[in-house]
C-alpha positions as CSV (number, residue, x, y, z in Angstrom):
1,X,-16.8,-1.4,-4.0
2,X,-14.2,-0.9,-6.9
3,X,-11.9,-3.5,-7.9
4,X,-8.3,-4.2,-6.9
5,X,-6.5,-2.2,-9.5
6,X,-2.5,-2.8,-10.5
7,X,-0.3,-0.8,-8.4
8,X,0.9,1.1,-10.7
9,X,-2.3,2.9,-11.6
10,X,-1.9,3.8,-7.4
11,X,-2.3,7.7,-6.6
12,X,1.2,8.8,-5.3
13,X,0.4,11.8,-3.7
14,X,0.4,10.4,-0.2
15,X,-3.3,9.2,-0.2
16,X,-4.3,6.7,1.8
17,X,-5.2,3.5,0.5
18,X,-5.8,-0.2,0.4
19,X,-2.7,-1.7,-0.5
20,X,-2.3,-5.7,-1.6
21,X,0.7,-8.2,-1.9
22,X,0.4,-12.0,-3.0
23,X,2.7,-14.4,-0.5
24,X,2.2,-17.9,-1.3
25,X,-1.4,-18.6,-0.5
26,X,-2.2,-16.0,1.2
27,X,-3.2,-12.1,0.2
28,X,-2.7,-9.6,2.6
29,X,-3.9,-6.2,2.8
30,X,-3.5,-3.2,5.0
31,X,-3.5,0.8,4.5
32,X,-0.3,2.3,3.0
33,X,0.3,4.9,1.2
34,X,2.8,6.6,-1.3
35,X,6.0,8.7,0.8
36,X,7.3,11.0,-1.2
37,X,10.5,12.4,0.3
38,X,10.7,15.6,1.9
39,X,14.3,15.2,2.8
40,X,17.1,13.2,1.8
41,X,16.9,11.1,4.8
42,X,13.3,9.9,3.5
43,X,13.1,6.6,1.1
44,X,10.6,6.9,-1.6
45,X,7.8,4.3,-1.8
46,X,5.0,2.8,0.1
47,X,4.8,3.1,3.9
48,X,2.9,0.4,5.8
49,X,1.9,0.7,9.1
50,X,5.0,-1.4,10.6
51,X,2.5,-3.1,13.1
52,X,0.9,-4.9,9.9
53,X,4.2,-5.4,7.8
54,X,6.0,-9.0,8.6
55,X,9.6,-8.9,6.7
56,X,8.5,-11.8,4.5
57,X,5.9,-10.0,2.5
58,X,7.0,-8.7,-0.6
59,X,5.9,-5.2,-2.1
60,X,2.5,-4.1,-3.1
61,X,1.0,-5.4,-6.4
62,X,-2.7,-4.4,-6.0
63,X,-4.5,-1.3,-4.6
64,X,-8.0,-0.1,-4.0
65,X,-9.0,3.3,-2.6
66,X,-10.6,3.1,1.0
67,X,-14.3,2.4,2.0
68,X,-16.6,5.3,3.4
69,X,-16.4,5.1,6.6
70,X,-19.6,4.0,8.5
């Protein structure tokens, strides 16, 4: 498995990927990816599924592309 990788070296093409943020003592991860916006009602940046996002978390630092699947 690669390495977690600085997010700025992220793809930002709207590929899926591993996506890690530092909060205290704890690291979370969860799939994000890059929005680029289509319209002017879009935000540019990374999405998160809103079921894994809590409003305390700060923005991504570290990324790693997904596992295969099984």
């Amino acid at each position: 498995m690669t390495d977690w990788q600085p997010i700025y070296t992220a793809p930002k093409d709207g590929t899926d990927i591993l996506l890690g943020s530092q909060y205290s003592e704890r690291f979370y991860a969860c799939v994000g990816f890059w929005l680029v916006p289509l319209n002017e009602d879009d935000i540019e940046g990374w999405t998160l599924p809103a079921e894994q996002m809590e409003p305390v978390i700060p923005p991504p630092t570290h990324w790693m592309p997904l596992p295969d699947p099984p």
